[in-house]
C-alpha positions in Angstrom: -27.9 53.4 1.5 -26.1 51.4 -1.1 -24.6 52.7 -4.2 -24.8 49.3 -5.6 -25.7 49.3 -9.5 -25.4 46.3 -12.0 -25.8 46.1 -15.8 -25.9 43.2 -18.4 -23.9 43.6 -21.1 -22.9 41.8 -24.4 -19.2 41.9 -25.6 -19.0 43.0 -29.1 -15.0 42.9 -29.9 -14.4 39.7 -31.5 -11.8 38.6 -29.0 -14.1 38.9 -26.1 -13.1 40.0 -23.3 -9.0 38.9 -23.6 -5.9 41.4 -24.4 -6.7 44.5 -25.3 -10.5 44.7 -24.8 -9.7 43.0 -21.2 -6.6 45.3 -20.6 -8.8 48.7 -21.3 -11.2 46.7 -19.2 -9.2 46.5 -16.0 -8.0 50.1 -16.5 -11.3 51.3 -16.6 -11.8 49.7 -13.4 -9.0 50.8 -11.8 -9.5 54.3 -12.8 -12.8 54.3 -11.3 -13.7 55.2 -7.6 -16.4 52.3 -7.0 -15.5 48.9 -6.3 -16.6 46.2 -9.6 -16.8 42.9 -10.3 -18.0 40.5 -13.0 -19.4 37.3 -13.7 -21.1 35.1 -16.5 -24.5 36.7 -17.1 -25.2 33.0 -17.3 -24.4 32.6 -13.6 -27.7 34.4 -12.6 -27.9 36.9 -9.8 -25.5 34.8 -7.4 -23.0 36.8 -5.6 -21.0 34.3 -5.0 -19.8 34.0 -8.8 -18.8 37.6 -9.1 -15.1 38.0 -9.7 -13.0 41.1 -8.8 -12.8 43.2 -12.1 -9.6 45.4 -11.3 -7.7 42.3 -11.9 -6.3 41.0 -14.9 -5.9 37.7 -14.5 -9.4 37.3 -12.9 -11.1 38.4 -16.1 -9.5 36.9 -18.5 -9.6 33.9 -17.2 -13.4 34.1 -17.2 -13.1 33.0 -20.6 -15.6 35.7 -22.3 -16.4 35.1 -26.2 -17.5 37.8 -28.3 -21.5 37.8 -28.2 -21.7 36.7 -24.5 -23.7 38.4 -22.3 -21.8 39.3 -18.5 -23.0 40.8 -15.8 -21.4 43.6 -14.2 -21.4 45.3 -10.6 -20.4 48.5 -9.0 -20.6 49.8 -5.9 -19.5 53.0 -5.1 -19.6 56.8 -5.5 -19.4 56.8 -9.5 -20.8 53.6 -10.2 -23.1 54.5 -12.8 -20.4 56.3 -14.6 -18.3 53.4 -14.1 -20.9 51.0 -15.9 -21.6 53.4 -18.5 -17.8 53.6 -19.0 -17.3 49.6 -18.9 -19.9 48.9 -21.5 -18.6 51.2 -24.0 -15.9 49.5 -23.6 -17.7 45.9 -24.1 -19.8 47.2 -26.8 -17.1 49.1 -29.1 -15.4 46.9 -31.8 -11.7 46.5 -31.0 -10.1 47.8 -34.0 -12.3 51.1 -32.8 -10.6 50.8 -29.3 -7.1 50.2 -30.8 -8.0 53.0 -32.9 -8.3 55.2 -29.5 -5.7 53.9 -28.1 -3.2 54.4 -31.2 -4.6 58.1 -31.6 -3.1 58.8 -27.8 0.3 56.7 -28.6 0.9 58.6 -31.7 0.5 61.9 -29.5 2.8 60.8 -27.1 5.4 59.4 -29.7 5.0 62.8 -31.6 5.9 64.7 -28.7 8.7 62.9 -27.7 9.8 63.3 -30.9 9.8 67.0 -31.0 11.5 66.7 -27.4 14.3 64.8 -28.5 14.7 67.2 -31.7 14.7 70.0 -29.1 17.3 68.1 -26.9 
């Protein structure tokens, strides 16, 4: 029985799907236990278009605009978690995901701080 699962989504930060919305992309990906891969939703339902998603270079060289529409695929044990994960992703503005991902700096910069002070 596969576990395979795929979802169309369209990308919402402005820079598509390059830098940061890409980078929180491909970590996603990586931190998730099913194996994904994307494509133009363009591209129609051939398999043969899908690119691995856990790489970097792979999707941003796609070349995804903000308000396309890609397709995505996992297969594997979490894989609906996975694509619920990757369109939040997709579908949050970036300044929201810088926003996260400033929150979690600034906790880590605060505690070395107090480290350091404590050294």
């Amino acid at each position: 029985m596969s576990s395979e699962l795929e979802r169309v989504v369209t990308v919402v930060p402005e820079a598509g799907l390059h830098a940061r919305p890409a980078a929180t992309f491909v970590e996603t990906v990586t931190d998730a236990d099913s194996d994904v891969q994307i494509a133009h939703a363009t591209d129609g339902d051939d398999d043969t278009d899908l690119t691995p998603a856990a790489s970097m270079i792979a999707v941003t060289s796609l070349g995804v605009e903000h308000g396309e529409e890609i397709r995505i695929v996992a297969d594997g044990p979490d894989a609906e978690a996975t694509l619920d994960a990757l369109e939040r992703v997709l579908t949050t503005p970036e300044d929201e995901l810088d926003g996260e991902n400033a929150t979690a700096t600034d906790t880590d910069t605060d505690a070395d701080a107090t480290t350091d002070t404590n050294a």
